[in-house]
N, C-alpha and C positions, 0 to 999 in steps of 0.2 A: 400302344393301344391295340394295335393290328395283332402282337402275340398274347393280349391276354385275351383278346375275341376267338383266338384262334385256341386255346387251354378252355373256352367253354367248348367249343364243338367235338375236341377231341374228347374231352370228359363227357360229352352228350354221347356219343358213341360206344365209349366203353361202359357209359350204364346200365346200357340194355342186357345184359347178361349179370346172373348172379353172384358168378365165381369170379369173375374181375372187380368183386366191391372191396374187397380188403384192401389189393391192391391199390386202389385206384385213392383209399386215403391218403396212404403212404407218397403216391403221388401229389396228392391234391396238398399236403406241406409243405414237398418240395415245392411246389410253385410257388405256394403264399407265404414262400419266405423270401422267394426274389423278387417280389412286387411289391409296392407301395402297399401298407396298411387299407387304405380306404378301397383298394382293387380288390387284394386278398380276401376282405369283407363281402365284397360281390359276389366273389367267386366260391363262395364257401355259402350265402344264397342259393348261389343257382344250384347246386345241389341240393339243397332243401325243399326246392323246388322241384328238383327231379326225385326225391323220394330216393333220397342216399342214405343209409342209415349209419349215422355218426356213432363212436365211441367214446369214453369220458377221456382221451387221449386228443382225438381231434377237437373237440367243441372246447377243452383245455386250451389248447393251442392257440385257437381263436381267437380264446380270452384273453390269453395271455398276450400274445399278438398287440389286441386292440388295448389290455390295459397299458401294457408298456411303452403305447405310443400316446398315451392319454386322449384316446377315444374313449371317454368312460358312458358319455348316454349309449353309443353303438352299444358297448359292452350291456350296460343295464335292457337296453332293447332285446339284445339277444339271452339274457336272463331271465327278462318277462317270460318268452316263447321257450323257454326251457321249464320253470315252473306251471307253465298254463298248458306242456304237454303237447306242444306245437312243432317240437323235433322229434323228428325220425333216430330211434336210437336201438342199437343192438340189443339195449339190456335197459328195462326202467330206470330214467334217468330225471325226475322231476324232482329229485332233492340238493338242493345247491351244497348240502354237506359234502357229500361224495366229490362235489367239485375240489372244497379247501383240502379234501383227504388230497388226492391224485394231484393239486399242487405241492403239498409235502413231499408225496414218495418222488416226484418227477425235478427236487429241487428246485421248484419256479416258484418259492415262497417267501423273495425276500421281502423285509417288511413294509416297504412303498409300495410293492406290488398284491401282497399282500392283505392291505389295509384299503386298497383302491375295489379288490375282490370283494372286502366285506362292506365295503361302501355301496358297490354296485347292486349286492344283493338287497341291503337294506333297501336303496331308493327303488329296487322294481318290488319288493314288497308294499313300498309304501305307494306305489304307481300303483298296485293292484288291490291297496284298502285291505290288507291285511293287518293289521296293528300286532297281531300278537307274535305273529312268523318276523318284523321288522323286528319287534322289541328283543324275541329270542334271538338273532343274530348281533342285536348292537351291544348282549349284556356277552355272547361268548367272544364280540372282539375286543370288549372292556377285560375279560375274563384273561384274556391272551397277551395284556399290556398294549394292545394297539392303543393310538391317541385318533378317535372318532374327529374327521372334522366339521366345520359347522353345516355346513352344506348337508351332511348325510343329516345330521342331528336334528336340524332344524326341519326339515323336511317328516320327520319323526314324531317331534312335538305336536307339529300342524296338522298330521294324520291324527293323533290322541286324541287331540281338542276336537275334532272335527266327529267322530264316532265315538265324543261323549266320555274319554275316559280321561278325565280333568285330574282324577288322581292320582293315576299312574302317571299320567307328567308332570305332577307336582313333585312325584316320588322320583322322577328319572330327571328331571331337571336339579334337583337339591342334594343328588349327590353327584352329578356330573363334574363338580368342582374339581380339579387339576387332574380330570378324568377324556376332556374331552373340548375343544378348541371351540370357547364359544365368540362370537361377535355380539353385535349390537341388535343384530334382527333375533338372534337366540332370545334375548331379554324380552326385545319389543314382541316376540310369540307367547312370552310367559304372561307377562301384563296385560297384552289382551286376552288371551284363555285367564285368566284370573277374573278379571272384569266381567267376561260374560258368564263367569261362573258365581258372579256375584259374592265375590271374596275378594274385595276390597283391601284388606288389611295386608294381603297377601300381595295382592298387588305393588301396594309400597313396600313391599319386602323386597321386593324382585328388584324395585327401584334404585332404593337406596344400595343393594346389592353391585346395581350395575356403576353408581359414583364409587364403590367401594375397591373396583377392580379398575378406576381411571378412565371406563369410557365414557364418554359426553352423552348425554342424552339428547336425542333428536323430537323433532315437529308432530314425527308419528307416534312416539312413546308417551310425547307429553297428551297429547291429543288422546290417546287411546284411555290417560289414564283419566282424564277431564271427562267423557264419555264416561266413565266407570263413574265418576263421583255423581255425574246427572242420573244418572240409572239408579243409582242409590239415594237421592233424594240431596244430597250434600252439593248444593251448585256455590255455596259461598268457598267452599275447597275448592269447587272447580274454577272459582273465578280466581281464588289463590294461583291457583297452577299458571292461568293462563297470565295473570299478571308477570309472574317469576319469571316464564319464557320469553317476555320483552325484556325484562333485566337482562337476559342471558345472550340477546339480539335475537334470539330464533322468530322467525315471522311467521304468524299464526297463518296456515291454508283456508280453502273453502269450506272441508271438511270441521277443523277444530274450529272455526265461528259458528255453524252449521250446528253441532253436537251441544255448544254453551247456549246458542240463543234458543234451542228446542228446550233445553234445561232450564234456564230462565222462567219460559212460562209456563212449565208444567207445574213448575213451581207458585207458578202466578205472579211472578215479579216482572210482571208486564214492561214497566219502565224500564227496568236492565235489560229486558231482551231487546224493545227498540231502539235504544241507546247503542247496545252490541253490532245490529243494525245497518244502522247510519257509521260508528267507526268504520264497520268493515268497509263498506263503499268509500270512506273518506281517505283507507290505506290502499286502495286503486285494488281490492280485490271485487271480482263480479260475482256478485253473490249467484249460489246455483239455486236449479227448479225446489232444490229442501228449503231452503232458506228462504226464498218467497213464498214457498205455503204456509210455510210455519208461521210469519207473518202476516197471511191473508190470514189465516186461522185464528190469530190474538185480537188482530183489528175485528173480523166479524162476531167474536165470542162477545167482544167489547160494545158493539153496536154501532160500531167506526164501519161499518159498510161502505161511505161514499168514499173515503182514506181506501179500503181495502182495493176500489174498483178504479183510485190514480194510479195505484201499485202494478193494479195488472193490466195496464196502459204501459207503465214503464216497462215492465218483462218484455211489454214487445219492443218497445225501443232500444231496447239492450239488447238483440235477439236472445232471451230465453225462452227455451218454446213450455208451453204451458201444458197439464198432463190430466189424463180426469179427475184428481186429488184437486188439481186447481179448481176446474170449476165447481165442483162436487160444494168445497169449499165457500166458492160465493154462494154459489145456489140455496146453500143452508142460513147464509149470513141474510139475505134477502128473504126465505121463507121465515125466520123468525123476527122481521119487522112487517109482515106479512102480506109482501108483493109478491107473491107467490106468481101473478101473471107477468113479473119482470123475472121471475126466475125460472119459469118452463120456457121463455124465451131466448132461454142460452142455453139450451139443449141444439137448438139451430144452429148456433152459433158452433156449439162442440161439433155438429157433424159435418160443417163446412170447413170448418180445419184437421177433419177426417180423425176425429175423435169418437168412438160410439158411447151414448149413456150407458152405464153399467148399473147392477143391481143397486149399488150405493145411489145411484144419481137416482133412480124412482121411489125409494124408498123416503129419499130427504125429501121431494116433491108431496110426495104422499100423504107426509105427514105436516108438510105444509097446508096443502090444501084439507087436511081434516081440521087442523089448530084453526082455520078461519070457516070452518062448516059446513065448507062446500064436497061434501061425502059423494055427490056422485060425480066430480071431478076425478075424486081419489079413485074410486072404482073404476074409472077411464083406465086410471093407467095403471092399476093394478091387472087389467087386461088387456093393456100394451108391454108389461114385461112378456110374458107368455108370446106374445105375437113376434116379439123382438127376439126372438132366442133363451129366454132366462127364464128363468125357475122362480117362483116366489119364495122366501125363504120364512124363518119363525120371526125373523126380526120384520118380515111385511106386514105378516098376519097379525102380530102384535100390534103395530097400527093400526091397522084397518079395526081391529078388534077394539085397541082404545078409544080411536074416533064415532063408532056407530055408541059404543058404550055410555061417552057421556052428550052424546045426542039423546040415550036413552031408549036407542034401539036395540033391547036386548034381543027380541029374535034375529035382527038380521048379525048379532054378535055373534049368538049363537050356532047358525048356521055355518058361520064362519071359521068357526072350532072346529066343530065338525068336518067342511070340508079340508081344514090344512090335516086333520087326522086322518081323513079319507086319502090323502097324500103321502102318507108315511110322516106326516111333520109331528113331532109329537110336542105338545103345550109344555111348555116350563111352568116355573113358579111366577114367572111376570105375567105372563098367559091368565092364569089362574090368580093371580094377583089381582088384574084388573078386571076380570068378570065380578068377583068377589065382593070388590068394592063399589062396583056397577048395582050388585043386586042391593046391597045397603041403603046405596042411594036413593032405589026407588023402593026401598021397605019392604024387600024380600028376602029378610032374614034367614027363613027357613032354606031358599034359594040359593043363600049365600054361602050358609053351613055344607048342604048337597057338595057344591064344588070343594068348598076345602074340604071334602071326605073323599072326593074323585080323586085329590092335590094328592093326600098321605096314602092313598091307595096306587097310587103311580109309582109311589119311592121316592119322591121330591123332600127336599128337605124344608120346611116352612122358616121365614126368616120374619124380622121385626114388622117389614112392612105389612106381610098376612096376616098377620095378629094383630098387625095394633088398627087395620082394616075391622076387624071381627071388634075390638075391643072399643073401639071408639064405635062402633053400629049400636052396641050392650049398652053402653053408656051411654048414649042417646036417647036410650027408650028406656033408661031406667030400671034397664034389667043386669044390676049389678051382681047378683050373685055370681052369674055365667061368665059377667066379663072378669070377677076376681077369678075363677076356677082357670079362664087361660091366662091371666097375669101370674096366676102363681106356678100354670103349666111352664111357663117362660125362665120363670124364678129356677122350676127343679133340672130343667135344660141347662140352663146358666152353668148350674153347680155341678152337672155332669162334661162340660167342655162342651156344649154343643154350640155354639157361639149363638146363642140366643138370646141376651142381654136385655132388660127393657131399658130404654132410653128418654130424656125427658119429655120427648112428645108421649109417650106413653103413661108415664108416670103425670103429667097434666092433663089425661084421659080422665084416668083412676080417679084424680084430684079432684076434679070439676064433676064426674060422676058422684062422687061422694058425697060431695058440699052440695048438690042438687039434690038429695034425698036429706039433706040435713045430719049427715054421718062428719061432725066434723072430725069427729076422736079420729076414725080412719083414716081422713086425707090428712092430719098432723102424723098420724104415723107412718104415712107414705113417705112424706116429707122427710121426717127424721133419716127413714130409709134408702133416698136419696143419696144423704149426707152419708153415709153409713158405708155406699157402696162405691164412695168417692166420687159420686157428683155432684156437682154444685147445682140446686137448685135456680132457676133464672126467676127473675121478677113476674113473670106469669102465673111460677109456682106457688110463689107467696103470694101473689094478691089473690089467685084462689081459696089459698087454704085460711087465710086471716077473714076473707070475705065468708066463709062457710063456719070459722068461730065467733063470726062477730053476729051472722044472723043466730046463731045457737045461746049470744048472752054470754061468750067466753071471753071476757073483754082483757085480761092479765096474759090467757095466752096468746092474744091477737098483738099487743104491746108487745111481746117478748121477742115475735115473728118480728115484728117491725126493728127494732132493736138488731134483731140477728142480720136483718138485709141491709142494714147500715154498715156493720161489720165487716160484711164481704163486700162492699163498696155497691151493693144493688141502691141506688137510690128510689125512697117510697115516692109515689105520687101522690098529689093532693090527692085524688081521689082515696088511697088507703088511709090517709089521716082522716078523711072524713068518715068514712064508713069506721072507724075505731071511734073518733069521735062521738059519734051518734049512738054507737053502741056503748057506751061508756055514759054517756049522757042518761040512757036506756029509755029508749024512746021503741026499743022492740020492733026495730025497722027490720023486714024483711029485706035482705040483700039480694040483688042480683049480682047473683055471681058468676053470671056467664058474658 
């Protein structure tokens, strides 16, 4: 130790002059060939340190040095700071090409050492997020007949997926086949970059790929690709999966119960997610912080709140410590049975176990306290986020905007537009949605039209709900011309791809507008037109449209309707036999058809 301390001092001396630097390379070899690799490394630092300026012969050396001893991260470390420009070099040296040249001409190429050089490069490209500089060195040592192994590979793939280019590692995984030393994490990289690339099909490509070549599949593969099927909506595959891995003994983790029981009720197959639940805890796994909200979140969706508030009793008796998503969670399950004052009182409860309310947590309050009335509750704490550190967002204002709206306080709605715009918030189509349907309500039609002209003058795309807001307003009043002119706006939307469809809440608008002015021909032609665009009409459609023929005296085609909802299994109710009845009898009854 005493003579390599003593080879930096001497080398600290002979730097200070210019004309002793060549020298002192030729020196600085000889040393770090008679010291252990890991000194030699130091010593060939401190120089770097003192602003030595290396040639592609020394920093060669080095490497060659550290790969032969298989020090391959040193190596890759000291490739970083040669790409990033961080050696001192006689001659621009930031291309690792120049390196593999000067191990050719200097014969330090054999292929182990060789193939360890292009490994090294690869992984400090890929330490440094370059994708395209990794890929161009892994195809010129594929180029070269080296055998890539999985280490460098893999490391390759998970930079691709990661900056998004899913198909250049589709391309560079599908033909790596007797190209390049894959394992079982190589697979488990591709199956989940498939998954999150939302290519499914592919994913069991890679799968069956890897039974193909003999390796077992593990806990993470199976898991990653069960996650795939829930993200794609296919949880009975994923229950397939998870079933086959107990065949197989593999024992499902926190993660794969976690990914199937969020699947489950996204699905809404409420009873398999609980079910999934209770095994887990009954195979001695402790469920984590996901897996109890995801559950507190079915239970309170459910209206199981007093179930949801045992559950987070037990998290503390298990210690799992509980996150703002939890309470966030109750808080909403309680505001929508409408204890709103049992649920701002676990806000106390969050900050005593040094939790702070976030945006989400005022907003659920918020909106609790508007659903039961109480508006200047809401405006309390829409001016406690503000106090609190936060920003109100579009999804506050929307609130506060729906709540004063169907109290029927459009100015103070108003005002309220106004200030989130005076904030830079700019109103959506829900924004404008519900003012919309605000001004209908109180018969300011003309008020209503205003905004949805603000709506298409913004750039907002108008969807079912704005229209069939306007059309069901027209149809109220009787003013069907206007409400057909934007049902048939809808109609030429449709035809153009705009996804503007009407739907049957819309089309029992039309229906019921109709048969109120006594048009029954129209509302049977709506009808048809229903049928037509492959919907099925529901039982409300029909007893409209037979109630508006049978006050018209149209009694064969009121029969025929009746007749047709048998067919598609709509059972009539008494009440349509009667009103056919009666009309058939012709007794010239005025039907209410509403």
């Amino acid at each position: 130790m005493a003579s390599h301390w003593n080879t930096h001092s001497t080398l600290s001396r002979r730097m200070q002059t210019s004309a002793s630097r060549q020298l002192l390379l030729v020196v600085l070899q000889s040393r770090m060939v008679k010291i252990p690799p890991p000194q030699a490394l130091s010593l060939f630092n401190f120089t770097l340190d003192n602003d030595l300026q290396h040639t592609h012969q020394s920093i060669s050396f080095i490497l060659h040095l550290l790969l032969s001893s298989s020090l391959t991260s040193q190596a890759e470390s000291l490739i970083l700071r040669l790409i990033s420009g961080r050696i001192n070099s006689s001659s621009p040296f930031n291309d690792p090409s120049s390196l593999l040249q000067f191990f050719t001409h200097q014969n330090l190429d054999r292929d182990p050492i060789r193939r360890a050089l292009y490994e090294a490069i690869i992984n400090a490209y890929v330490q440094s997020r370059l994708p395209e500089k990794a890929l161009c060195y892994f195809n010129r040592m594929i180029d070269e007949g080296l055998v890539p192994r999985s280490h460098a590979f893999n490391g390759l793939l998970i930079l691709l997926m990661k900056t998004c280019n899913f198909e250049t590692a589709w391309r560079v995984f599908s033909g790596s086949k007797g190209q390049v030393e894959l394992d079982v994490y190589s697979f488990g990289i591709m199956i989940k970059g498939c998954c999150e690339a939302n290519e499914l099909a592919k994913a069991f490509e890679v799968f069956d790929q890897l039974r193909e070549v003999g390796m077992p599949a593990n806990v993470v593969l199976y898991t990653s690709l069960i996650d795939g099927c829930c993200k794609n909506g296919d949880v009975h595959r994923a229950k397939d999966l998870f079933m086959r891995m107990e065949e197989l003994g593999l024992v499902a983790n926190q993660h794969t119960y976690t990914v199937l029981i969020n699947g489950f009720f996204k699905k809404g197959l409420r009873k398999d997610g609980f079910w999934l639940f209770e095994r887990m805890k009954e195979c001695g796994i402790l469920p984590n912080i996901y897996a109890y909200n995801s559950i507190l979140n079915a239970l309170c969706n459910c209206g199981k709140v007093s179930r949801a508030f045992l559950l987070f009793d037990e998290m503390s008796e298990r210690g799992v410590t509980c996150n703002a998503v939890t309470y966030n969670t109750l808080i909403g399950g309680l505001c929508r049975e409408k204890k709103v004052s049992e649920a701002e009182k676990l806000i106390s409860q969050m900050r005593r176990r040094g939790l702070s309310p976030n945006l989400i947590t005022y907003n659920i309050l918020i909106d609790g306290f508007c659903g039961v009335g109480n508006l200047d509750k809401a405006l309390s704490l829409f001016h406690q986020i503000m106090s609190n550190g936060h920003l109100p967002s579009l999804v506050t204002y929307n609130i506060l905007i729906s709540g004063f709206s169907k109290d029927r306080n459009l100015t103070m709605a108003s005002n309220l537009l106004r200030e989130m715009e005076a904030r830079g918030i700019h109103p959506s189509k829900v924004t404008y949605t519900i003012l919309i349907d605000a001004f209908i309500r109180s018969d300011e039609m003309g008020k209503a039209f205003e905004i949805y002209s603000s709506m298409l003058k913004a750039g907002l795309a108008v969807d079912v709900c704005t229209i069939g807001a306007l059309i069901n307003g027209l149809c109220a009043r009787g003013n069907m011309k206007e409400a057909s002119r934007l049902f048939t706006t809808m109609a030429e939307r449709q035809r153009q791809q705009q996804q503007l469809k009407p739907n049957d809440v819309i089309y029992n608008m039309m229906i019921r507008g109709y048969c109120k002015e006594r048009n029954s021909y129209k509302a049977l032609k709506l009808l048809r037109q229903m049928r037509e665009n492959g919907m099925v009409p529901n039982a409300a459609s029909y007893r409209l449209t037979i109630g508006g023929l049978c006050s018209d005296g149209k009694c064969k085609e009121a029969e025929l309707l009746v007749g047709e909802m048998q067919n598609l299994g709509l059972k009539p109710t008494v009440f349509i036999y009667d009103m056919v009845s009666l009309a058939r009898d012709g007794e010239g009854l005025k039907v209410n058809s509403g």
